[in-house]
VEXNU-961453 format. One record per residue (C-alpha): x, y, z; residue in one letter. Coordinates in nm, 3 decimals, padded with zeros to 5 digits. Example, Ala and Ser with C-alpha at 12.3 -4.5 7.8 and 13.67 -1.06 7.14 Angstrom:
@xx:01.230, yy:-00.450, zz:00.780, mimar:A
@xx:01.367, yy:-00.106, zz:00.714, mimar:S
END
This chain:
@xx:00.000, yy:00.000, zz:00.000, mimar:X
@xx:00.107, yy:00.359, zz:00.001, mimar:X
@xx:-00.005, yy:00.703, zz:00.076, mimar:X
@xx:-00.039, yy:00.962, zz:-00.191, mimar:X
@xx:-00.079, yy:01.364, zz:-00.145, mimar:X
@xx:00.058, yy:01.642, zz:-00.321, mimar:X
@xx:00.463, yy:01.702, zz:-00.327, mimar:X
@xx:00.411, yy:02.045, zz:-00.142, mimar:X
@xx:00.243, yy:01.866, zz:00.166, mimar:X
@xx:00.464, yy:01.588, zz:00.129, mimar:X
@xx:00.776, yy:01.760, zz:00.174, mimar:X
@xx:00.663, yy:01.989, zz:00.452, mimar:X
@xx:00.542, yy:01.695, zz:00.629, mimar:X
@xx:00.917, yy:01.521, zz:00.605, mimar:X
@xx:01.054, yy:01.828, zz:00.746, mimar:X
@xx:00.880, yy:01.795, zz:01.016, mimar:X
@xx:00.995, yy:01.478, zz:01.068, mimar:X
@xx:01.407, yy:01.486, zz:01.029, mimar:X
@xx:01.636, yy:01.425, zz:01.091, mimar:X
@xx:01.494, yy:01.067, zz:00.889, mimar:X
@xx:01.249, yy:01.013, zz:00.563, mimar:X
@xx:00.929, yy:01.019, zz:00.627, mimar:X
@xx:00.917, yy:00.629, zz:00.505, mimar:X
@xx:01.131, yy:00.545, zz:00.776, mimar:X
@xx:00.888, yy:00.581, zz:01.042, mimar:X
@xx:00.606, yy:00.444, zz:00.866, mimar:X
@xx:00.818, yy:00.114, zz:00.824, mimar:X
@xx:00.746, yy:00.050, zz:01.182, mimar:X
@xx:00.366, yy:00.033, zz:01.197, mimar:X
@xx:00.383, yy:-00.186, zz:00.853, mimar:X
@xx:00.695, yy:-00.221, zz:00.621, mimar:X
@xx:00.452, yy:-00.238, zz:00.302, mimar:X
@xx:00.323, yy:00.146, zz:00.411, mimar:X
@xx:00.487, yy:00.430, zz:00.260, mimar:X
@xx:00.470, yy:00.744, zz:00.142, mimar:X
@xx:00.738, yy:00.786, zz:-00.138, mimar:X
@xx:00.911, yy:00.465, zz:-00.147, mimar:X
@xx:00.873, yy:00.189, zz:-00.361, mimar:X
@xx:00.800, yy:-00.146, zz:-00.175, mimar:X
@xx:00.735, yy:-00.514, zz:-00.261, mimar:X
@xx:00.641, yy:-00.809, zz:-00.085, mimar:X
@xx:00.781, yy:-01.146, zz:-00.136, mimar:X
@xx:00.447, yy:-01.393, zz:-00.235, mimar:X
@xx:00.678, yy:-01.700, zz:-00.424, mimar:X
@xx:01.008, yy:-01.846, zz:-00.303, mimar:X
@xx:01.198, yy:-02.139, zz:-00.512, mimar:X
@xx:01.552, yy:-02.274, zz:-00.510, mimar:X
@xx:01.595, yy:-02.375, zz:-00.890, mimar:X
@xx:01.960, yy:-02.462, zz:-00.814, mimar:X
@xx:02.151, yy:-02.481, zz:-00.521, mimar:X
@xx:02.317, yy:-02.174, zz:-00.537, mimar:X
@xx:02.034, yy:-01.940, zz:-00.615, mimar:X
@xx:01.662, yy:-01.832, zz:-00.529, mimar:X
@xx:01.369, yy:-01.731, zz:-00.733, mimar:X
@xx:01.151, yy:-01.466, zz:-00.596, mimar:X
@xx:00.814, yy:-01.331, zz:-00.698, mimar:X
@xx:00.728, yy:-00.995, zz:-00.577, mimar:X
@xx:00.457, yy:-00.806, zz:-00.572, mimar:X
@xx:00.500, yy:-00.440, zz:-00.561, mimar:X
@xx:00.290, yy:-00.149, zz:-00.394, mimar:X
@xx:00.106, yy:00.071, zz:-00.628, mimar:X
@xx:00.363, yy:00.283, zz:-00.722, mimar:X
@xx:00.538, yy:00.018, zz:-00.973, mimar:X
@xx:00.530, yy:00.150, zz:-01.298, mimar:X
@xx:00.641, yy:-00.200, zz:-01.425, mimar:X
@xx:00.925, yy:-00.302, zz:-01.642, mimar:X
@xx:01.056, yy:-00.340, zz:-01.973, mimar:X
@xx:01.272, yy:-00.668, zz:-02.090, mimar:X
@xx:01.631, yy:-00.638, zz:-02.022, mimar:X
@xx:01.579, yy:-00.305, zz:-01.755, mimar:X
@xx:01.710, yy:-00.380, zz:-01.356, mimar:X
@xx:01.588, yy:-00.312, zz:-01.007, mimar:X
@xx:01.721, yy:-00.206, zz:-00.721, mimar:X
@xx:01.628, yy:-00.416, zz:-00.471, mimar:X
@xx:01.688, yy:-00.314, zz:-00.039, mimar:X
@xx:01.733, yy:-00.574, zz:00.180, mimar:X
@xx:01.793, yy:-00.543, zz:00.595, mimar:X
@xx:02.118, yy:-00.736, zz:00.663, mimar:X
@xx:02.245, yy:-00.764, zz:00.991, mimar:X
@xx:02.074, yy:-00.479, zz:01.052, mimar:X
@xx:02.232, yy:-00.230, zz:00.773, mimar:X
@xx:02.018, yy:-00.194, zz:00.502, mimar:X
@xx:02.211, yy:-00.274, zz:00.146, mimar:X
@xx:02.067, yy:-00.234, zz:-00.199, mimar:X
@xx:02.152, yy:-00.447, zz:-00.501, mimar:X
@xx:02.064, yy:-00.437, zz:-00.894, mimar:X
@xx:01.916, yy:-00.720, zz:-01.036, mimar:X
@xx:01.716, yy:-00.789, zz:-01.350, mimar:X
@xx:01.342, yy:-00.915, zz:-01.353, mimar:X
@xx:01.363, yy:-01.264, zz:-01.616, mimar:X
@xx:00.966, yy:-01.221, zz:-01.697, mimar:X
@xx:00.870, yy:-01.106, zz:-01.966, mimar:X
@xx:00.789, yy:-00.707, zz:-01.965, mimar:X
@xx:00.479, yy:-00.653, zz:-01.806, mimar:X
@xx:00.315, yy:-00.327, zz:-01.665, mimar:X
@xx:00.158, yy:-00.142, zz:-01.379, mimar:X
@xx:00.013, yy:-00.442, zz:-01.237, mimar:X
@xx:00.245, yy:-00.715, zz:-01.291, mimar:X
@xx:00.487, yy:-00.898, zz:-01.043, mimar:X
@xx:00.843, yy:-00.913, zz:-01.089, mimar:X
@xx:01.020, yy:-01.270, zz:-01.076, mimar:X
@xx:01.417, yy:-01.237, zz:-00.959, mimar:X
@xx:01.684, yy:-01.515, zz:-00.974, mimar:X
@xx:01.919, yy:-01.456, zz:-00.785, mimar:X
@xx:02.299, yy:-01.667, zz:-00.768, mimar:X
@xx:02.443, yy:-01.641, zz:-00.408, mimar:X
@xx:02.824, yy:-01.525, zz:-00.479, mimar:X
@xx:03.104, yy:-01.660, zz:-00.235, mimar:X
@xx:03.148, yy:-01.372, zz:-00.062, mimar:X
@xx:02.777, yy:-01.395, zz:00.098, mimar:X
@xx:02.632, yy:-01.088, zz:00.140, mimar:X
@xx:02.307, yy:-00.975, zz:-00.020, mimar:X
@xx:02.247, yy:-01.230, zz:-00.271, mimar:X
@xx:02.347, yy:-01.522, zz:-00.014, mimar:X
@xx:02.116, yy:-01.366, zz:00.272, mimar:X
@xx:01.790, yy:-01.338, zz:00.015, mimar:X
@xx:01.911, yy:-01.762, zz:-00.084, mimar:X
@xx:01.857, yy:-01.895, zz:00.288, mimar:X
@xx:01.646, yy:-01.626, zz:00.440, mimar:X
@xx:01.399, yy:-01.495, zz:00.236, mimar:X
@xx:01.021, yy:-01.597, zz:00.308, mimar:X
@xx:00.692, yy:-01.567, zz:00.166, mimar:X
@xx:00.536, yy:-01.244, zz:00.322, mimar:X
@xx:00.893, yy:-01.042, zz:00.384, mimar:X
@xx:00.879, yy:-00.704, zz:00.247, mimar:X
@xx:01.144, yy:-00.561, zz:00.026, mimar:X
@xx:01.245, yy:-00.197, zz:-00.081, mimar:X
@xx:01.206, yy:-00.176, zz:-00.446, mimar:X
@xx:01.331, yy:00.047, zz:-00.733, mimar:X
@xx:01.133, yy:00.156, zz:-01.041, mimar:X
@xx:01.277, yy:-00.016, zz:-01.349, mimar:X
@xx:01.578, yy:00.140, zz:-01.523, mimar:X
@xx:01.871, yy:00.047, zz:-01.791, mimar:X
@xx:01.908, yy:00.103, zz:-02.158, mimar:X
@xx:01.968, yy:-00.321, zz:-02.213, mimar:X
@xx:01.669, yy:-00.360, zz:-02.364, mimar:X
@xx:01.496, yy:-00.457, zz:-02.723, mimar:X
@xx:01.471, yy:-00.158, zz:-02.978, mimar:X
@xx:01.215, yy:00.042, zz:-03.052, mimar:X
@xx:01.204, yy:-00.016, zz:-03.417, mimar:X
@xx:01.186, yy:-00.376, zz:-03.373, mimar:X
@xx:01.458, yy:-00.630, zz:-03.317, mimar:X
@xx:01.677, yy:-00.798, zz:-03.587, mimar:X
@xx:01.772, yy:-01.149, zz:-03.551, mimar:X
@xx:01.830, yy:-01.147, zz:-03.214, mimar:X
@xx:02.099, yy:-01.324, zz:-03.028, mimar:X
@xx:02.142, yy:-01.375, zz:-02.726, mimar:X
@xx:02.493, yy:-01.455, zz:-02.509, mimar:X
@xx:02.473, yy:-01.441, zz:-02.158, mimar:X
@xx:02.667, yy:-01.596, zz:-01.891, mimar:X
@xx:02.601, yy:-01.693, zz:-01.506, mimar:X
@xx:02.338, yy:-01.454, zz:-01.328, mimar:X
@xx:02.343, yy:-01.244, zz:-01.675, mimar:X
@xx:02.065, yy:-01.510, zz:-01.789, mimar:X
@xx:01.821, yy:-01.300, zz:-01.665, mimar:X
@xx:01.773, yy:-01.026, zz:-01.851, mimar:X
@xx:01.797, yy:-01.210, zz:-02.147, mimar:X
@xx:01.544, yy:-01.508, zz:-02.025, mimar:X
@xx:01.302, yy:-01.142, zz:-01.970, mimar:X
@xx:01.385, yy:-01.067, zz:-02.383, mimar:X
@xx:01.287, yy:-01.436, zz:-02.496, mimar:X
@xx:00.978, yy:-01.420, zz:-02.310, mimar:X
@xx:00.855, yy:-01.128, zz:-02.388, mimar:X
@xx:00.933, yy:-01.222, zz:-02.767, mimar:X
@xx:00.781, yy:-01.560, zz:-02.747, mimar:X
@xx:00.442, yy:-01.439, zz:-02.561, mimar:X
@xx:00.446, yy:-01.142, zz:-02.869, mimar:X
@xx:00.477, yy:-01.447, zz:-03.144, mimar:X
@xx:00.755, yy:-01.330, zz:-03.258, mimar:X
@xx:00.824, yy:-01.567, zz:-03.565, mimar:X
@xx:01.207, yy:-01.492, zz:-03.627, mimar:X
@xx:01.512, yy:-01.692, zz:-03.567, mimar:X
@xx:01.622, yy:-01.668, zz:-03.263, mimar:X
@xx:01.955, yy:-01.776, zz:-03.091, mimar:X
@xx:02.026, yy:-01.828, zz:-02.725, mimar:X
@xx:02.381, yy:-01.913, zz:-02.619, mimar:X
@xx:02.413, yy:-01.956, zz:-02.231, mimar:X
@xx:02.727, yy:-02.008, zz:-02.065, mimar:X
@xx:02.725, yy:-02.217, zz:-01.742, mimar:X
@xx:02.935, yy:-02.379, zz:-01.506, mimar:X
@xx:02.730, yy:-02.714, zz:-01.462, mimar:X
@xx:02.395, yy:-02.840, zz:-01.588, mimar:X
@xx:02.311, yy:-02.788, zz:-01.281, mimar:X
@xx:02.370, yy:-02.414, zz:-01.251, mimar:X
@xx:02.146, yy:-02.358, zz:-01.547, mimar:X
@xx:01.856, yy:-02.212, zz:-01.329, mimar:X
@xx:01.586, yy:-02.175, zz:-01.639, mimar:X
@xx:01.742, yy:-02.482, zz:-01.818, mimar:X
@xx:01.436, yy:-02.692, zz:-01.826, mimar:X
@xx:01.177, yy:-02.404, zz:-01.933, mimar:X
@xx:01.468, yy:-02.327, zz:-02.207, mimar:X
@xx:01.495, yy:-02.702, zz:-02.332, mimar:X
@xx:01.085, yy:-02.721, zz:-02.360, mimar:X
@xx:01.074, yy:-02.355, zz:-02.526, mimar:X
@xx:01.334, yy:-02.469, zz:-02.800, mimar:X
@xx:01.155, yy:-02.825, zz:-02.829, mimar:X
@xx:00.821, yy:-02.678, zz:-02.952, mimar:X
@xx:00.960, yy:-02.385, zz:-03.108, mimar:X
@xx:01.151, yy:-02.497, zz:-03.403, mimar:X
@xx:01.274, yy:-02.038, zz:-03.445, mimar:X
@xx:01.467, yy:-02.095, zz:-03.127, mimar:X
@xx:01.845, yy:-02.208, zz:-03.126, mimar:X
@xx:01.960, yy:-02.287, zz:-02.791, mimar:X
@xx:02.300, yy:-02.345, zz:-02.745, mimar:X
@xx:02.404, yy:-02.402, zz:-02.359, mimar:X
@xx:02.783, yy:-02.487, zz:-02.282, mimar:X
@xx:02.934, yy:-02.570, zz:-01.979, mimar:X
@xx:03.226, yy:-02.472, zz:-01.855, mimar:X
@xx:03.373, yy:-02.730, zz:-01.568, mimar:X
@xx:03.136, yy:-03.009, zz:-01.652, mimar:X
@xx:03.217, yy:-03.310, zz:-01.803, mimar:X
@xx:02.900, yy:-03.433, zz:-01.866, mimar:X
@xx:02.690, yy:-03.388, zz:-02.127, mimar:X
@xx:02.338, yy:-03.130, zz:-02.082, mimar:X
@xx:01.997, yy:-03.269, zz:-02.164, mimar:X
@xx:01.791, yy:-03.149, zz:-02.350, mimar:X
@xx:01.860, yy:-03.017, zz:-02.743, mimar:X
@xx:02.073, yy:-02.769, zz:-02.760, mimar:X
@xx:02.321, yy:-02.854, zz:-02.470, mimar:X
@xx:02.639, yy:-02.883, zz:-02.584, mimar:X
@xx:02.999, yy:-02.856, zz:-02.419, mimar:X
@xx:03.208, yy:-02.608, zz:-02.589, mimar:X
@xx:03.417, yy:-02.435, zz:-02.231, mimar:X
@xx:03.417, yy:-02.101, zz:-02.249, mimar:X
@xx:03.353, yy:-01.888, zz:-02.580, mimar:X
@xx:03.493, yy:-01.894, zz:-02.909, mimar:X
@xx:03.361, yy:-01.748, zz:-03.224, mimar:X
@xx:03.268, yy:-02.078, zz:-03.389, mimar:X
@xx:03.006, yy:-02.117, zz:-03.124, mimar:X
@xx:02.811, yy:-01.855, zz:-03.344, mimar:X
@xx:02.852, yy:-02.014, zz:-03.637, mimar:X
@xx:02.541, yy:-02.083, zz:-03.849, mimar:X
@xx:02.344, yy:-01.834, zz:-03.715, mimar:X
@xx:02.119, yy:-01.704, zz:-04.000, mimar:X
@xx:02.136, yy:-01.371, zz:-04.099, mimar:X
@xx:02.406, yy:-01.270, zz:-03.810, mimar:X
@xx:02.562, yy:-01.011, zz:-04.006, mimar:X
@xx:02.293, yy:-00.816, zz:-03.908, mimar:X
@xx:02.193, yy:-00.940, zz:-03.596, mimar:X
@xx:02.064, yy:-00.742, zz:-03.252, mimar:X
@xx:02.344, yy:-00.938, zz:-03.012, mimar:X
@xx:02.270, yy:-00.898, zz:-02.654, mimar:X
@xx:02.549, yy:-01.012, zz:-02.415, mimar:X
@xx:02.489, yy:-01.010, zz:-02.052, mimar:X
@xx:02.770, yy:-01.183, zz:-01.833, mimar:X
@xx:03.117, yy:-01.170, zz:-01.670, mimar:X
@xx:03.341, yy:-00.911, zz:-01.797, mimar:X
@xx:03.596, yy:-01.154, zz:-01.941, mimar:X
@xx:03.245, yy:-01.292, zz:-02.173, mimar:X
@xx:03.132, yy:-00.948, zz:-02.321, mimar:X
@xx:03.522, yy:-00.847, zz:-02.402, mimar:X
@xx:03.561, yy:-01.182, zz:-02.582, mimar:X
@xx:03.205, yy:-01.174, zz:-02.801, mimar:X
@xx:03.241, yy:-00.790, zz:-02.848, mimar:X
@xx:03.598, yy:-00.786, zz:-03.010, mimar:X
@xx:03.450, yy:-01.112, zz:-03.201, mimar:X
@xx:03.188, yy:-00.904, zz:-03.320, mimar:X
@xx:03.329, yy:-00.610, zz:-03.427, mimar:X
@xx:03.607, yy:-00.771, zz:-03.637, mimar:X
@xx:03.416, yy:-01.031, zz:-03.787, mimar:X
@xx:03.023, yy:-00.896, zz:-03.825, mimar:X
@xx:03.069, yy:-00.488, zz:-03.837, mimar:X
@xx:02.716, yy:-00.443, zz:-03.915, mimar:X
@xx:02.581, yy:-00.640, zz:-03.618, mimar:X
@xx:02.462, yy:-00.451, zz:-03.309, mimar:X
@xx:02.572, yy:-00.542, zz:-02.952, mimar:X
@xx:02.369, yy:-00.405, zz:-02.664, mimar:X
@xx:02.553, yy:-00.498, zz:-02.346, mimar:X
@xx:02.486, yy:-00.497, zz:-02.003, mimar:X
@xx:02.683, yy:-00.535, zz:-01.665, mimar:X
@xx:02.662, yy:-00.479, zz:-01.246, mimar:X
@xx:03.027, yy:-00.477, zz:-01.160, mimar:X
@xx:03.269, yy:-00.252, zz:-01.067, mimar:X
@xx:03.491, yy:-00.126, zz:-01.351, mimar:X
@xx:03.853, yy:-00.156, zz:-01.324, mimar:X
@xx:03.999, yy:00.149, zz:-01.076, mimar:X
@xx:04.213, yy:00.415, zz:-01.210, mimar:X
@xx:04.586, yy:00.373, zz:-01.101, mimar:X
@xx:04.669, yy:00.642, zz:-00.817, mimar:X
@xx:04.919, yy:00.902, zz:-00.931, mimar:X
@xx:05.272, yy:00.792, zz:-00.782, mimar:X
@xx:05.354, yy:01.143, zz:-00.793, mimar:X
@xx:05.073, yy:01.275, zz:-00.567, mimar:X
@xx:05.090, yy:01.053, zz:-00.232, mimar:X
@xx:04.813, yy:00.968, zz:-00.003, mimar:X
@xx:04.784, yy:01.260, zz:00.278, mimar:X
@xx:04.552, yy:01.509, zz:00.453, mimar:X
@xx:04.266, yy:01.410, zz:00.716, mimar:X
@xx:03.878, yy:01.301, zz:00.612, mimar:X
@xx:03.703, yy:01.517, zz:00.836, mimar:X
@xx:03.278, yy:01.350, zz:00.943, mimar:X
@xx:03.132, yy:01.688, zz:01.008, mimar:X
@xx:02.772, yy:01.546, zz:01.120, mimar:X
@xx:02.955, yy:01.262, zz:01.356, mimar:X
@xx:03.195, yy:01.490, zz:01.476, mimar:X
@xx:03.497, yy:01.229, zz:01.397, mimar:X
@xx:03.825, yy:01.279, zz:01.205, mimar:X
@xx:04.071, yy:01.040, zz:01.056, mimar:X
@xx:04.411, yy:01.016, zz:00.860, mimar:X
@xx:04.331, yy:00.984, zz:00.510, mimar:X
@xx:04.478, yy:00.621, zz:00.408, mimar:X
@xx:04.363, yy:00.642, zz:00.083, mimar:X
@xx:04.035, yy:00.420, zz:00.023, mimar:X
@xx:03.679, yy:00.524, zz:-00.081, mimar:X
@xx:03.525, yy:00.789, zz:00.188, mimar:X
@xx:03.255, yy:00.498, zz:00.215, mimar:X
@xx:03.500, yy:00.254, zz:00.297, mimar:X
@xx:03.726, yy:00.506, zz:00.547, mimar:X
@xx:03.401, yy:00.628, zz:00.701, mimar:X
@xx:03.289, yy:00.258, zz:00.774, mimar:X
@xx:03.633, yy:00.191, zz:00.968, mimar:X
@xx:03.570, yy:00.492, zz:01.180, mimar:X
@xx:03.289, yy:00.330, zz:01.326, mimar:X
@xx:03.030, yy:00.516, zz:01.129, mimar:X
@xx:02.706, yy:00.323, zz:00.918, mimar:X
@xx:02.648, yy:00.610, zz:00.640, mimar:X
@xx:02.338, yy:00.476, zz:00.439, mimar:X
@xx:02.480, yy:00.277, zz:00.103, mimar:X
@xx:02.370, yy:-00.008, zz:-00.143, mimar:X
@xx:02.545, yy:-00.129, zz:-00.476, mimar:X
@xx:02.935, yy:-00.019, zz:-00.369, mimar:X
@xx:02.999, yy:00.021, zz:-00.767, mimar:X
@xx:02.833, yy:00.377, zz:-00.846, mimar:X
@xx:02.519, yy:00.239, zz:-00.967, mimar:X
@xx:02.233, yy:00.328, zz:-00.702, mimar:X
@xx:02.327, yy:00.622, zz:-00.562, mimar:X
@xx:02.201, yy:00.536, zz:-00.202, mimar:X
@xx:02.511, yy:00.680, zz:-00.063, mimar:X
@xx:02.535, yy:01.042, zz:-00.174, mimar:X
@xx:02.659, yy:01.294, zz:00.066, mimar:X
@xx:02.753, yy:01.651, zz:00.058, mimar:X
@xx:03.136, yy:01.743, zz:00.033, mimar:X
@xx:03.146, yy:02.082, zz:00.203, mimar:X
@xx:03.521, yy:02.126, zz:00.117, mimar:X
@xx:03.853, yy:01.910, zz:-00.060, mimar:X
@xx:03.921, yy:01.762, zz:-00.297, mimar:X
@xx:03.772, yy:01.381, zz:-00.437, mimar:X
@xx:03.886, yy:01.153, zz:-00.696, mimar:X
@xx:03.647, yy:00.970, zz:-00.851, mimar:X
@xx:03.815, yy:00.610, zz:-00.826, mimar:X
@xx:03.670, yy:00.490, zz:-01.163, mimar:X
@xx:03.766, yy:00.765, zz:-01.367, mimar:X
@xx:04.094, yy:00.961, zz:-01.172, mimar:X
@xx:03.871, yy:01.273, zz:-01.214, mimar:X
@xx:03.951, yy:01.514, zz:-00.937, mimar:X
@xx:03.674, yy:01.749, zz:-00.824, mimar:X
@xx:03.730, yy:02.037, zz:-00.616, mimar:X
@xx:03.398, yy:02.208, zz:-00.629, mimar:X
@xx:03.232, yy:02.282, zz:-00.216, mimar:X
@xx:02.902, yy:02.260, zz:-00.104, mimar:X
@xx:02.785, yy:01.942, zz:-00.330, mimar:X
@xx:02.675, yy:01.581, zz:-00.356, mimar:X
@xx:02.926, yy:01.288, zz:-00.423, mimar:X
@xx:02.892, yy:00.933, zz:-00.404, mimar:X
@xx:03.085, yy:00.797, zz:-00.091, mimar:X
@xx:03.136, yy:00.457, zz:-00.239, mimar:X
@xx:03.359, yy:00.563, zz:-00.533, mimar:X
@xx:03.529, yy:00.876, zz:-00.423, mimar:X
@xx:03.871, yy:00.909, zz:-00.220, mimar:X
@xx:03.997, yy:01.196, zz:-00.051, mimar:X
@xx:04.274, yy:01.421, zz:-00.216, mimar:X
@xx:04.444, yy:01.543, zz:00.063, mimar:X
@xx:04.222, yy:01.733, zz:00.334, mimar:X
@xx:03.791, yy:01.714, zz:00.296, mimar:X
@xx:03.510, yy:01.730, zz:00.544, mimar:X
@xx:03.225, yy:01.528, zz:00.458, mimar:X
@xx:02.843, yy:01.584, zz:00.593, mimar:X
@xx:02.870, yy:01.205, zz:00.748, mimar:X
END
């Protein structure tokens, strides 16, 4: 549920009620009230494979719904810090009044996606993003589409093929999934039966450290990817290629595509952190990170403000860690930052940064 009135008495009511959102408070009576958040409530929970979980949500009113390919931000409570995380809804685009199904692979470094595979129940209550993202069909109409995905990346393209299938779309279509084990294939047996009584689809599902061969037509092993696991696609000169996967998978199939089908269109789409820029040798590490609403200094060692403000002991509110969801904005009232991804120093006082990748240049104070 949630409460709507006009913007004017909205934000006259939240100043009445800093130093925290409005939202915040409601959460206590009932988690799915609110007033400009986004919430959704967990009705579906399945394990597919052992090292993820399926989740059907159904979101307050305010859901605008999604197109195929776009990602969500979804909060979570851990250990009592809330975190936020991008993932992609796999059904197929939908609108106002849809659900939204997320599969989610627990990583080895726990976290999020580990808490959501052995806690999450039927009836918790989520925070929830409106859709977003630019990884999705065209406009005019897609071309041959393939699509190369990898791991969790499955997703977004399992959202395209549905959405095409339940539009009777009568084209070829290719889908080339890269897996570690038949058994990490969490939409293999939906993708085996779509391919089985669709005679337009091409599946093509390798495995990586199996030895075994898939069931099902289609499954193949082939390790990781080379270019002649494209071959005989029809018409792939002038294909739509979406590629959704680990870094090391949409560096190998774009360079593949660009030297050896120019015309073909790549539409890409990834959640991890890009490579930092190197640090300067010539301009070492100094000056103190000053918390201006905690009251606490430190000696700047180097790291993210997020990262240096979590060692001094303080919780500042964040979610993705990678620049993406902008949970953890703050207001740099003097310094200098470098933006870790880019090495672009800004200098400018009295406005909003992201904590999570920005370090200190020398002296700052931070409204943390």
């Amino acid at each position: 549920m949630s409460i709507r009135l006009p913007d004017v008495v909205t934000s006259l009511v939240e100043a009445t009620m800093s130093p925290h959102p409005v939202d915040r408070y409601l959460e206590l009576i009932d988690p799915r009230l609110t007033w400009r958040d986004l919430r959704a409530t967990v009705t579906r929970v399945e394990h597919p494979t052992p090292r993820t979980v399926r989740l059907t949500l159904a979101p307050t009113r305010r859901w605008r719904g999604h197109e195929a390919g776009q990602f969500v931000q979804l909060s979570v409570v851990v250990d009592g810090v809330r975190q936020t995380r991008c993932f992609s809804p796999a059904n197929a685009s939908d609108g106002a009044d849809g659900t939204v199904e997320l599969t989610v692979t627990a990583n080895q470094s726990g976290g999020v996606s580990d808490h959501l595979r052995t806690h999450a129940r039927v009836g918790d209550v989520y925070g929830l993003s409106q859709a977003t993202g630019e990884f999705v069909l065209p406009d005019a109409g897609v071309r041959t589409p393939v699509f190369i995905s990898g791991g969790s990346g499955i997703t977004p393209a399992m959202s395209m093929l549905r959405t095409l299938v339940s539009n009777r779309y009568s084209e070829p279509i290719t889908f080339v999934h890269y897996a570690r084990t038949p058994a990490d294939v969490a939409y293999r047996a939906e993708l085996t039966a779509l391919a089985a009584v669709n005679p337009a689809i091409d599946l093509r599902i390798h495995y990586t450290r199996s030895a075994a061969r898939g069931i099902g037509e289609g499954a193949t092993i082939g390790g990781h990817f080379t270019p002649e696991h494209l071959d005989g696609i029809t018409a792939a000169d002038d294909a739509d290629v979406f590629v959704c996967g680990p870094q090391t998978l949409m560096d190998s199939v774009g360079a593949h595509i660009e030297s050896a089908r120019p015309h073909a269109r790549i539409h890409t789409e990834a959640f991890t952190l890009a490579v930092p820029a190197p640090i300067d040798p010539d301009r070492p590490v100094s000056g103190e990170v000053a918390f201006t609403r905690s009251g606490r200094t430190v000696a700047n060692d180097g790291r993210t403000i997020l990262d240096q403000a979590e060692s001094a002991g303080l919780h500042p509110e964040s979610g993705c860690r990678m620049g993406i969801c902008f949970s953890c904005t703050a207001v740099k009232k003097s310094g200098t930052t470098r933006n870790v991804l880019t090495g672009e120093t800004h200098s400018e006082p009295d406005c909003r940064i992201q904590l999570c990748i920005n370090a200190p240049v020398g002296d700052i104070d931070i409204e943390v």
